[in-house]
C-alpha positions as CSV (number, residue, x, y, z in Angstrom):
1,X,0.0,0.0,0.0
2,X,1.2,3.4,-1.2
3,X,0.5,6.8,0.7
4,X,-0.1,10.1,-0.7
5,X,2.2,12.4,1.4
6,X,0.1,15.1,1.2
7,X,-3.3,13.6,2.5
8,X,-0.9,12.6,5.3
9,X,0.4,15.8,5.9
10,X,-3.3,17.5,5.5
11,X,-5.0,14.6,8.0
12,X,-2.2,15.5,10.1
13,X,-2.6,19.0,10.0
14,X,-5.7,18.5,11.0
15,X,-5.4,16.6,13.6
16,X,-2.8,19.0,15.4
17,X,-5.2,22.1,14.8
18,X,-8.0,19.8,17.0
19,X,-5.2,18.6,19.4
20,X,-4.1,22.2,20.2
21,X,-7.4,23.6,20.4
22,X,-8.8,21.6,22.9
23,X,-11.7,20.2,21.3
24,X,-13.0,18.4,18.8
25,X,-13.1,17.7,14.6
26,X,-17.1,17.9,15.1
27,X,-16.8,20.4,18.0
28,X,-18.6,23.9,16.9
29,X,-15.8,26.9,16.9
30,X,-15.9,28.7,19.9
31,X,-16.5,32.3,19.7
32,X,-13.8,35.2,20.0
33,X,-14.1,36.9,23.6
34,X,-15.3,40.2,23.2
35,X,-12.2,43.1,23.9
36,X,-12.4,46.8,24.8
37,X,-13.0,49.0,21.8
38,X,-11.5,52.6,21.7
39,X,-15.5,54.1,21.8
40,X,-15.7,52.0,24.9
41,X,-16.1,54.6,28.0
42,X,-13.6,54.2,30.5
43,X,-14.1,54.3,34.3
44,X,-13.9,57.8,35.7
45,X,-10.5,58.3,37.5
46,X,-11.1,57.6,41.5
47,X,-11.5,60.7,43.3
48,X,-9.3,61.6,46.7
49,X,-11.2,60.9,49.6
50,X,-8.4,61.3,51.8
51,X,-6.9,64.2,53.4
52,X,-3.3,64.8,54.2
53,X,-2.0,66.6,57.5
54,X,1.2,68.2,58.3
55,X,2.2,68.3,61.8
56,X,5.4,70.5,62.7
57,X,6.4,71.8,66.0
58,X,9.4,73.9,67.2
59,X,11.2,72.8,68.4
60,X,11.0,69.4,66.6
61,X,10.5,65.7,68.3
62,X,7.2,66.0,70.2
63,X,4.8,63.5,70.3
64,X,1.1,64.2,68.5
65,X,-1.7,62.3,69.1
66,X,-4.4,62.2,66.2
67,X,-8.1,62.4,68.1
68,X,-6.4,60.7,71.0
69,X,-4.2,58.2,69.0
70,X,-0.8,58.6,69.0
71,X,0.7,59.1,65.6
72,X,4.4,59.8,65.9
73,X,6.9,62.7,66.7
74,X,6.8,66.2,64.4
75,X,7.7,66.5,62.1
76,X,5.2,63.7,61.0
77,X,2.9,63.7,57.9
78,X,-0.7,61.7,58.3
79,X,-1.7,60.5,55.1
80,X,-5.7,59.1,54.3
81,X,-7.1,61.3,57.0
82,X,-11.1,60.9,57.0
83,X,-12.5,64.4,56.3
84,X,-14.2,66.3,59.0
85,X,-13.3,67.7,62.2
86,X,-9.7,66.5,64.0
87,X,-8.2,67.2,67.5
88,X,-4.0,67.2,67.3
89,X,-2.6,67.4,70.6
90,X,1.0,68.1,71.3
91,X,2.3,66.6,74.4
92,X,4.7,68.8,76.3
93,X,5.4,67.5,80.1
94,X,7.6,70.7,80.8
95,X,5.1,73.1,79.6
96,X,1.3,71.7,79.5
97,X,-0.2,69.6,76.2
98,X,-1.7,72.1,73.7
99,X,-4.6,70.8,71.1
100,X,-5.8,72.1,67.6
101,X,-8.8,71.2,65.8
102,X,-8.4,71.3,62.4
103,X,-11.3,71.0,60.1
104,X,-10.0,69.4,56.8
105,X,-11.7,68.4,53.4
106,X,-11.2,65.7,50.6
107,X,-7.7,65.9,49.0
108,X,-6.9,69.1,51.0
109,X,-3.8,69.2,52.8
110,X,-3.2,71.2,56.0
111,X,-0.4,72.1,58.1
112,X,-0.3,72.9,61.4
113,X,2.5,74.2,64.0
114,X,2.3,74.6,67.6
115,X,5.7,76.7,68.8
116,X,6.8,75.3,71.9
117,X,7.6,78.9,74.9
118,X,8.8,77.9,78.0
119,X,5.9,78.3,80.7
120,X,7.1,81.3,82.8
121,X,7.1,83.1,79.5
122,X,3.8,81.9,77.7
123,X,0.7,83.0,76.9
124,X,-0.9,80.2,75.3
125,X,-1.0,80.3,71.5
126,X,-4.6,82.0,70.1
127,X,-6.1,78.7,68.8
128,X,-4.9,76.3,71.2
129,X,-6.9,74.7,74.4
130,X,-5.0,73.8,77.6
């Protein structure tokens, strides 16, 4: 018996194309998935819901609490703050804690100081509580 090389080749062709696509010589074709076009809308970009805080002192190295957490020594910068309404406190044992609210918005970043005046010569600062 004789074989045509080229029915061989075709028939195995064939069956490779089957093999490699997982299914079978009767299986229907699948269908392409479906891919982003360029009239497609994309998602709007996420918008900041975080605000950002700056918290200096002078001198520097005291410790700030963040509505009664503590958060680390100035200078510090809190990152993803929640807006709305927030107490910093500066603790000073030599000279008396001194606390700031600070009302801050989505993506706004604030900064706030508290100078540090020994207590025999202090008044204390305009916006602070004792």
């Amino acid at each position: 018996m004789r074989c045509n090389p080229a029915l061989v080749a075709s028939s195995l062709l064939a069956s490779l194309l089957v093999a490699c696509s997982g299914g079978s010589a009767n299986a229907p074709a699948r269908e392409p998935e479906p891919t982003m076009t360029a009239s497609e809308p994309e998602a709007p970009a996420a918008k900041a819901v975080w605000a950002t805080i700056e918290v200096l002192s002078s001198p520097a190295g005291m410790e700030v609490l963040l509505d009664g957490n503590a958060v680390g020594k100035t200078p510090v910068t809190l990152d993803k703050v929640a807006p709305g309404s927030h107490d910093i406190t500066y603790k000073d044992v030599a000279n008396g804690d001194a606390t700031y609210t600070l009302e801050v918005g989505e993506g706004e970043y604030k900064t706030q100081k508290h100078n540090i005046v020994p207590r025999a010569d202090r008044a204390a600062p305009a916006n602070a509580r004792q």
